[in-house]
C-alpha positions in Angstrom: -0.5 20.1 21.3 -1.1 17.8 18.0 1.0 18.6 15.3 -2.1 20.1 13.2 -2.9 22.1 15.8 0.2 23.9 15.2 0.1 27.1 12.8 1.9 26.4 9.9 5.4 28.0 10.5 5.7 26.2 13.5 4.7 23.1 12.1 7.9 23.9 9.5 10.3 24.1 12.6 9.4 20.9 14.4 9.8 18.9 10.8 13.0 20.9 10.5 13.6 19.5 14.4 12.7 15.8 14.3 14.8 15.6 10.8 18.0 17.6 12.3 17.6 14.9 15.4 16.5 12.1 13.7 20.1 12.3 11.6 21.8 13.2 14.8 20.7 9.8 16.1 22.0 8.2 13.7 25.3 10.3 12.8 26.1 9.0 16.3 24.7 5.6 16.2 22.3 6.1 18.7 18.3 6.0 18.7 16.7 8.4 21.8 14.9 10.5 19.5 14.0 8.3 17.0 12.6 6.4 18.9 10.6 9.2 20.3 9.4 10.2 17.3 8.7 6.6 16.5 6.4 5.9 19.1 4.8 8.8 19.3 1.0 9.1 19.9 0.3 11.7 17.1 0.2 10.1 13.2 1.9 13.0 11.8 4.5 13.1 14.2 5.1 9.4 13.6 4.6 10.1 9.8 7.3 13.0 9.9 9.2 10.4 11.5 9.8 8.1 8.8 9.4 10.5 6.0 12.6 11.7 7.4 14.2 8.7 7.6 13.3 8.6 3.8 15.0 11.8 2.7 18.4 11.1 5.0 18.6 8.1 3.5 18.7 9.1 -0.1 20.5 12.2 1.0 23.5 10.9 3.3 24.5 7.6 1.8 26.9 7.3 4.2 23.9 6.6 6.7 22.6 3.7 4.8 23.4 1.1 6.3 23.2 2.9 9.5 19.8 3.5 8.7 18.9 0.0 7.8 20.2 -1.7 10.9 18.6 0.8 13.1 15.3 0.4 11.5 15.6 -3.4 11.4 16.9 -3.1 15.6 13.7 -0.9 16.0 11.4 -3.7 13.9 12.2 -6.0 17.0 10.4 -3.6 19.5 7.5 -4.2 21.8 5.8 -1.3 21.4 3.0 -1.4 17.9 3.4 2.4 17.1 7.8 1.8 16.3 6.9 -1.4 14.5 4.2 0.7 12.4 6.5 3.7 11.9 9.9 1.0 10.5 7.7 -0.5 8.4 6.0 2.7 6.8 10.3 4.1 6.8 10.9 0.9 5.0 8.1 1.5 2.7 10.2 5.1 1.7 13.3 3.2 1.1 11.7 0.6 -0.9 10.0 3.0 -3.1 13.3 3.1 -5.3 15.5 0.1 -3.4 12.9 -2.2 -2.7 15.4 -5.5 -2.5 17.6 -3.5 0.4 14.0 -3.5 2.6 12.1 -6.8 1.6 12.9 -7.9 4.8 10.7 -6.1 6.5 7.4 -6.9 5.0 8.0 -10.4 5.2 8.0 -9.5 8.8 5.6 -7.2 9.0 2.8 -9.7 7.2 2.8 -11.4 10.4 3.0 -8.9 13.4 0.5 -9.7 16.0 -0.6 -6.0 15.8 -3.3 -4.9 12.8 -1.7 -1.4 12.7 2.2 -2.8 11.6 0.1 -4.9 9.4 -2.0 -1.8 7.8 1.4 0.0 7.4 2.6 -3.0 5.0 -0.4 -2.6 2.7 0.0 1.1 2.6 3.6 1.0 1.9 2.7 -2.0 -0.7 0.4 0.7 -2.0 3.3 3.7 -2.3 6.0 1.4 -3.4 4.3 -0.4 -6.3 3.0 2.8 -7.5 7.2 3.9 -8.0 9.2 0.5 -8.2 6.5 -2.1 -9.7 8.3 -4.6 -10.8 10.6 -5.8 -8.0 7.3 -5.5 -5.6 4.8 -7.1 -7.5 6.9 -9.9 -7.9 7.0 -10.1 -4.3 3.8 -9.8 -4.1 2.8 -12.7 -6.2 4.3 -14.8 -3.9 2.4 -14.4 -1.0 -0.8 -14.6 -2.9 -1.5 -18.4 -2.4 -0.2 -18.2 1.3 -2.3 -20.1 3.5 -3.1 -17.2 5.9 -6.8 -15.8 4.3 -5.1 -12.6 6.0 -2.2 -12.5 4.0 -3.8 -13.2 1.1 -6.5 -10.3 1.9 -3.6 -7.2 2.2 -1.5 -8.0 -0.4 -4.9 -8.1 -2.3 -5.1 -4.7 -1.1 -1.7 -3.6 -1.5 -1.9 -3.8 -4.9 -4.7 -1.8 -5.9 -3.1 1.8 -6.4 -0.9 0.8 -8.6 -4.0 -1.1 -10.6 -5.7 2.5 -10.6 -2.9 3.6 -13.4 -1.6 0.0 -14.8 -4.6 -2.6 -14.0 -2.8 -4.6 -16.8 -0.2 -5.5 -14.1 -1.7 -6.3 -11.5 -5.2 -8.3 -13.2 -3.0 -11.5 -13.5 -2.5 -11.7 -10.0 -5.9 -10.8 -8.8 -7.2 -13.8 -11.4 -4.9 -15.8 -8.9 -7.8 -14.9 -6.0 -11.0 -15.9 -8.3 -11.8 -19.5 -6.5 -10.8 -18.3 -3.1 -13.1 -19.5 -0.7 -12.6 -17.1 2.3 -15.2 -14.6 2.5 -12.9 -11.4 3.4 -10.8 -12.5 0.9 -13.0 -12.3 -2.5 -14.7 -8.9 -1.3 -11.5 -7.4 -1.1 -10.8 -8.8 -4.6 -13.9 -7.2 -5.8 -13.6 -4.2 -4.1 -10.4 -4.1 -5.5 -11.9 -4.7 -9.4 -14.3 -1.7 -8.8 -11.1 0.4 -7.7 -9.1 -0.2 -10.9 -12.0 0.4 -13.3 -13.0 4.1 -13.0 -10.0 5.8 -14.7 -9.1 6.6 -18.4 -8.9 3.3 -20.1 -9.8 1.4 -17.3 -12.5 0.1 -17.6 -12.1 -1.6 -21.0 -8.6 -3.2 -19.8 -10.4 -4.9 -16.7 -13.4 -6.2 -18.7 -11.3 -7.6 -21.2 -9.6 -9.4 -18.5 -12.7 -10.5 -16.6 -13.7 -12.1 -20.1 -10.8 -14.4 -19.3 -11.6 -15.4 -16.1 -13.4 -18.7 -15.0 -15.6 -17.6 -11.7 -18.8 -16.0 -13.3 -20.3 -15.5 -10.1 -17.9 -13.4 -8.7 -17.1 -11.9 -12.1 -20.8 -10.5 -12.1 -20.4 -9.2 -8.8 -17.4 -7.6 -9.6 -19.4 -5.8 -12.4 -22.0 -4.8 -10.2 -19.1 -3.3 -7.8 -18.0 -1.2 -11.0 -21.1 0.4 -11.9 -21.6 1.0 -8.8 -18.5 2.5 -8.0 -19.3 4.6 -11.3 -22.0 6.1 -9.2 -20.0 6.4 -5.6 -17.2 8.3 -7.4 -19.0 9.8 -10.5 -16.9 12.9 -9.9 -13.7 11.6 -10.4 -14.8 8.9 -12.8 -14.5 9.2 -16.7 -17.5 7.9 -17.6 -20.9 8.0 -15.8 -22.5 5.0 -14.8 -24.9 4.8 -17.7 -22.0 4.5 -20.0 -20.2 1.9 -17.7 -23.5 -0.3 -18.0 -23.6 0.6 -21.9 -19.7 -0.7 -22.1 -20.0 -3.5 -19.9 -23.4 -4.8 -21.6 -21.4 -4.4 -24.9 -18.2 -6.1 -23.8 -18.9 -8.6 -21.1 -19.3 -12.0 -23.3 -21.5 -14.0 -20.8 -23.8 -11.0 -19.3 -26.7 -12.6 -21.9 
């Protein structure tokens, strides 16, 4: 039975069970159930999996290094769904110790499998959101990388934390503006349209654009905002009337 299939008490117990295991693994060195857990077909059991490798590892330091090795020994595996599940563990570490789990994203940029590779963008996405600066630096770095696809996640690993602080993270998508690779600018302006909907945004983002050279993606990358002021006109602050108003206003070279 999936894990949301479960009624809600015993869903409690299992977490309860794959933690208490998961720390009995490694209390004795050994990885059976973590790697059950690990590989497991269900997300959420998977997703328990390394959220609980999160928590021990904050709440036993003991198991730290314990913890570290076994998840770098598990990042060797053949099988996609325990490469996946390290790097997304990794990506609870290095919410607050980034520099103890860097390791693993410059490995995981370049598994063979799309899904290990999905988990570093979302984990780019969690950690940058909590620890900012030691991961957006390493971001930066891979930004010019000759792989289109590396360029493309860490693109779009950066956007969440661009929803709340686009100041930090516009400099490095500038870096993007004259890339040639197709998948590579739409996720830059996908990105744009993703950081310009909340309070303040908007004006941060087309103050920025103002600065940039590419016009022709510029002005697509406006068209993405107001219409992204439309797709999510419930959660945006402004409607997409006002967005055109601002932008009309603010962009320099729209006339």
């Amino acid at each position: 039975m999936a894990f949301y299939d479960l009624p809600k008490e015993e869903r409690n117990v299992l977490v309860e069970k794959i933690n208490q295991e998961i720390e009995s693994d490694l209390v004795s060195d050994t990885t059976e159930k973590i790697l059950k857990y690990f590989s497991d077909e269900d997300t959420y059991i998977r997703k328990t999996g390394y959220l609980a490798i999160g928590k021990i590892f904050y709440n036993k330091p003991e198991l730290q290094q314990t913890i570290l090795l076994t998840l770098k020994d598990l990042l060797k595996s053949d099988i996609d769904k325990v490469r996946q599940t390290v790097v997304n563990a990794a990506g609870e570490i290095g919410k607050f110790h980034f520099n103890k789990v860097q390791h693993f994203f410059d490995v995981g940029l370049f598994d063979k499998h799309h899904s290990v590779r999905n988990a570093v963008i979302g984990s780019v996405k969690k950690m940058s959101e909590r620890n900012p600066v030691p991961v957006l630096a390493w971001a930066k770095t891979y930004l010019k990388h000759p792989d289109k696809e590396v360029r493309r996640e860490i693109c779009h690993g950066i956007e969440l934390r661009g929803r709340t602080h686009p100041q930090e993270i516009l400099p490095l998508l500038k870096t993007l503006e004259f890339d040639d690779t197709k998948r590579v600018s739409d996720t830059l302006i996908h990105v744009i349209g993703q950081i310009a909907y909340k309070q303040g945004c908007l004006k941060t983002v087309v103050a920025h654009l103002n600065t940039w050279e590419n016009k022709q993606l510029v002005e697509k990358a406006l068209d993405e905002i107001v219409d992204v002021h439309n797709r999510y006109k419930k959660f945006a602050v402004l409607s997409q009337q006002e967005a055109i108003d601002y932008i009309d206003l603010n962009y320099k070279l729209l006339n």
